[in-house]
VEXKEKE-471612 format. One record per residue (C-alpha): x, y, z; residue in three letters; residue number from 1. Coordinates in pm, whole numbers, plus 50000, padded with zeros to 5 digits. Each point is the difference from the previous one (the first is absolute). Example, Ala and Ser with C-alpha at 12.3 -4.5 7.8 and 13.67 -1.06 7.14 Angstrom:
% VEXKEKE-471612
+-------+-------+-------+--------+-----+
:     u :     v :     w : residu : num :
+-------+-------+-------+--------+-----+
: 51230 : 49550 : 50780 :    ala :   1 :
: 50137 : 50344 : 49934 :    ser :   2 :
+-------+-------+-------+--------+-----+
% end
This chain:
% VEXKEKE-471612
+-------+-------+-------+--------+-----+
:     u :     v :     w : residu : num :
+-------+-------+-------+--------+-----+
: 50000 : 50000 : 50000 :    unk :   1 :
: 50299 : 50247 : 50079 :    unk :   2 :
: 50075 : 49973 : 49638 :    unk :   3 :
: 49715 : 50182 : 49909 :    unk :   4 :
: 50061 : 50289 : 50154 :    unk :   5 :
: 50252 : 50107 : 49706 :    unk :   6 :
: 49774 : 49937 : 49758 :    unk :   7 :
: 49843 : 50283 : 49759 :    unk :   8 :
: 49632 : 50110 : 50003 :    unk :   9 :
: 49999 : 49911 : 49652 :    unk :  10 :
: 50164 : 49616 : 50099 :    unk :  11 :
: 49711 : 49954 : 50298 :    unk :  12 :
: 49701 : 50033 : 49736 :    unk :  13 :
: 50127 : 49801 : 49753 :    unk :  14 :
: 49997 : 49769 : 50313 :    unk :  15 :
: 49680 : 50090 : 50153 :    unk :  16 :
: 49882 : 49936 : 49624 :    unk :  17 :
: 50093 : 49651 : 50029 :    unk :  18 :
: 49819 : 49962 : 50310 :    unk :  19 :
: 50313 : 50058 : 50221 :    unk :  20 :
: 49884 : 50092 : 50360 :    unk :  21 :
: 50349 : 50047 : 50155 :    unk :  22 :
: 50029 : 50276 : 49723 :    unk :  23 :
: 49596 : 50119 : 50101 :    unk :  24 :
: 50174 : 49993 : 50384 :    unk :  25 :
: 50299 : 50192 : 49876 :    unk :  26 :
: 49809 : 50278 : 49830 :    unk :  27 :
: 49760 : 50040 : 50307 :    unk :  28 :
: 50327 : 50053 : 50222 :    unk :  29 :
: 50098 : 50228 : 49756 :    unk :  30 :
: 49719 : 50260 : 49992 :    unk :  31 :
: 49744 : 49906 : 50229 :    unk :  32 :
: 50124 : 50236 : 50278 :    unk :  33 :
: 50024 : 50260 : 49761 :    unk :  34 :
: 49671 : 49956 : 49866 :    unk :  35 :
: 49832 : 49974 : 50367 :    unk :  36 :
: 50120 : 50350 : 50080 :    unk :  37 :
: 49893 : 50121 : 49696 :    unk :  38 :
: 49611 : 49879 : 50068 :    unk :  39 :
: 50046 : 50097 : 50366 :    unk :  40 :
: 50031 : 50351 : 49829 :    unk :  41 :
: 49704 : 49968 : 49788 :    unk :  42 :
: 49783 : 49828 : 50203 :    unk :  43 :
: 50084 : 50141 : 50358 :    unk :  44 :
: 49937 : 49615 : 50144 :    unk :  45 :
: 50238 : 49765 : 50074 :    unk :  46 :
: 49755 : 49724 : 49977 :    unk :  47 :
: 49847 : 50109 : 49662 :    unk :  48 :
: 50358 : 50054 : 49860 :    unk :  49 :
: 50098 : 49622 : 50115 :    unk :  50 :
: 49673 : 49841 : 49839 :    unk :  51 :
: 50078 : 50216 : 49690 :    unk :  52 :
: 50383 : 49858 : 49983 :    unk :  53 :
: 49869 : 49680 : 50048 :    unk :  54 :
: 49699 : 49963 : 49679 :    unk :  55 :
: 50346 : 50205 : 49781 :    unk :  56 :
: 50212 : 49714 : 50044 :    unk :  57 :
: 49731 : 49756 : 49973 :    unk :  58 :
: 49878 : 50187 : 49666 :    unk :  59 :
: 50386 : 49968 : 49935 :    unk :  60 :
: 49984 : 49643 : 50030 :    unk :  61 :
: 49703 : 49942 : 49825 :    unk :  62 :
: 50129 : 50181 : 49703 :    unk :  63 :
: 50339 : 49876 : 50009 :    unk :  64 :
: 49976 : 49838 : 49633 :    unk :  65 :
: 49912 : 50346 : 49839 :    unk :  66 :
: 50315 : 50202 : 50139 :    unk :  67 :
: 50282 : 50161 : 49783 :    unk :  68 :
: 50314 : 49968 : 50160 :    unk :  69 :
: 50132 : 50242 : 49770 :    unk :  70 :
: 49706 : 50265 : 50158 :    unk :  71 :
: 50100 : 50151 : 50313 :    unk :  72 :
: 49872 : 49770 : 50288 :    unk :  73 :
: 50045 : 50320 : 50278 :    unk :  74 :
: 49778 : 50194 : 49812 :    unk :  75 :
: 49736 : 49769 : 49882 :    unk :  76 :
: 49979 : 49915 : 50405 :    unk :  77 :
: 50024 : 50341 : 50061 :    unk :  78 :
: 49704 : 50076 : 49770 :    unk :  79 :
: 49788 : 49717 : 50097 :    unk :  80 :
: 50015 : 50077 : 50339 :    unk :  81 :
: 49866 : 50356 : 49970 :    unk :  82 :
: 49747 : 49890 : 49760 :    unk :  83 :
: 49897 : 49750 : 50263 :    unk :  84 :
: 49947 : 50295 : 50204 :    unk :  85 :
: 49804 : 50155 : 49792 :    unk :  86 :
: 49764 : 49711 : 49913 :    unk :  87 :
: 49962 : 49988 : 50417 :    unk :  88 :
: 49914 : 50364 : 50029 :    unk :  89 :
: 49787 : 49964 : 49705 :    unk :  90 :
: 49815 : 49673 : 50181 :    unk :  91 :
: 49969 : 50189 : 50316 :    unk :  92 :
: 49800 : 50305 : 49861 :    unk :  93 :
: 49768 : 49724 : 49865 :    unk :  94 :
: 49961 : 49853 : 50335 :    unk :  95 :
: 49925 : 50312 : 50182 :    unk :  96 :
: 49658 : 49944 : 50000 :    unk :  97 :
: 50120 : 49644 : 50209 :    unk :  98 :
: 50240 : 50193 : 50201 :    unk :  99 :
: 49739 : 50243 : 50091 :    unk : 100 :
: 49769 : 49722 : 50092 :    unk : 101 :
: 50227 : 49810 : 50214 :    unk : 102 :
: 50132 : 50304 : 50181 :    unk : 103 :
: 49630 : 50077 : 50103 :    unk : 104 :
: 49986 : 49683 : 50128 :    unk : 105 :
: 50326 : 50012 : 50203 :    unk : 106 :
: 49859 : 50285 : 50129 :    unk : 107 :
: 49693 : 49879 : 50140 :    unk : 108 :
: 50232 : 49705 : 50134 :    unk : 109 :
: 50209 : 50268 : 50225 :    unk : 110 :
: 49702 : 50207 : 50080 :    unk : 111 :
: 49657 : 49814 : 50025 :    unk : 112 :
: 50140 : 49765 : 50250 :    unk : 113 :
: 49643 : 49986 : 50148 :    unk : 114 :
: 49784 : 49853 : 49730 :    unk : 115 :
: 50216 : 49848 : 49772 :    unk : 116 :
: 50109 : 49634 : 49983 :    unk : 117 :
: 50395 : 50032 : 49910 :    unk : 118 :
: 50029 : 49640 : 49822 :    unk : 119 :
: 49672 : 50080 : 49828 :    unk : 120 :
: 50151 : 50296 : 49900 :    unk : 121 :
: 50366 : 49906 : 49905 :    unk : 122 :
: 49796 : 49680 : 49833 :    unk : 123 :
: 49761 : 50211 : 49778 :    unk : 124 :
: 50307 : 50238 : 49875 :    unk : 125 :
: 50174 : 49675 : 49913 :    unk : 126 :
: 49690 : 49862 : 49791 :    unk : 127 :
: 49993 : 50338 : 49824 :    unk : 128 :
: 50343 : 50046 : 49899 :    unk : 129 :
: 49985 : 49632 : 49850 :    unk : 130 :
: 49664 : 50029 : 49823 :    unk : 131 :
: 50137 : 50323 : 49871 :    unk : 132 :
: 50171 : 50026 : 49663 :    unk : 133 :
: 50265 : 50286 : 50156 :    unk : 134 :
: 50134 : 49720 : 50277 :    unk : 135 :
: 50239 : 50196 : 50244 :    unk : 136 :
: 50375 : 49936 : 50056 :    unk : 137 :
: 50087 : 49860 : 50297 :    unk : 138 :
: 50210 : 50269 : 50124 :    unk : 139 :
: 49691 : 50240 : 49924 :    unk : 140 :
: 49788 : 49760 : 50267 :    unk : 141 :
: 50276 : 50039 : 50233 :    unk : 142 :
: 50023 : 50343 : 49991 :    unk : 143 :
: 49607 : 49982 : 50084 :    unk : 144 :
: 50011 : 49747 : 50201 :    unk : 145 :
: 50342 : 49982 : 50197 :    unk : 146 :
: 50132 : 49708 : 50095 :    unk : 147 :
: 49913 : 50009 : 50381 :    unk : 148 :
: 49638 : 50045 : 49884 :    unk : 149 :
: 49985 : 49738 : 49801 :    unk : 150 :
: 50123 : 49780 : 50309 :    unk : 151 :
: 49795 : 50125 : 50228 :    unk : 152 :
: 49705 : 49914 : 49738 :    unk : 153 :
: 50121 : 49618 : 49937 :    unk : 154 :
: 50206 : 49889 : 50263 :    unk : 155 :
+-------+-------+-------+--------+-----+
% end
């Protein structure tokens, strides 16, 4: 594996092409702190940036066969990621109407402690986000619905 290390951008696709995942591994080590700093910027969440990094180098994968080693792989990552970005900001203005809904909802959670029934509740967000076509990310429910919340609501 140390080997790889001194190899070329353009001699880790032609790898990855093949279907070579110590090459995949190598080009992750290569950029993917890079690339995570760069979403933290445009994103302003950690855990949004790390989901995004994640589906890049899975689309990466998945596309492995179409590559040009000849192209260069820093900026076709570089642009993928950002247009990643942009496909998540575009999917979250279409889910407002979702967020908006859920939000009420965590709302009556914290503040209608008297008459409402907090697994209902958490329960009848859940079937409404999945019976939606605009299903939320999971780090959008946890920003909702922290984590301590959600144990407290299923122990």
């Amino acid at each position: 594996m140390a080997a790889y290390s001194t190899y070329t951008d353009p001699e880790l696709v032609a790898l990855l092409k093949q279907g070579d995942q110590t090459a995949f591994e190598q080009l992750y080590r290569n950029y993917s702190v890079r690339i995570l700093k760069r979403l933290v910027r445009l994103l302003k969440d950690e855990e949004t940036a790390k989901e995004i990094l994640q589906d890049v180098y899975l689309k990466i994968w998945e596309k492995r066969e179409g590559l040009d080693p000849e192209q260069s792989f820093r900026s076709f990552l570089f642009r993928m990621a950002e247009n990643m970005v942009m496909d998540f900001f575009r999917k979250a203005a279409s889910n407002k109407k979702m967020m908006d809904h859920l939000i009420a909802v965590s709302t009556e959670l914290y503040y209608d402690d008297e008459s409402v029934n907090v697994g209902t509740t958490y329960n009848d967000v859940l079937h409404a986000a999945k019976t939606s076509d605009h299903f939320p990310t999971p780090s959008a429910i946890s920003r909702i619905f922290p984590v301590h919340q959600l144990q407290e609501m299923h122990p």
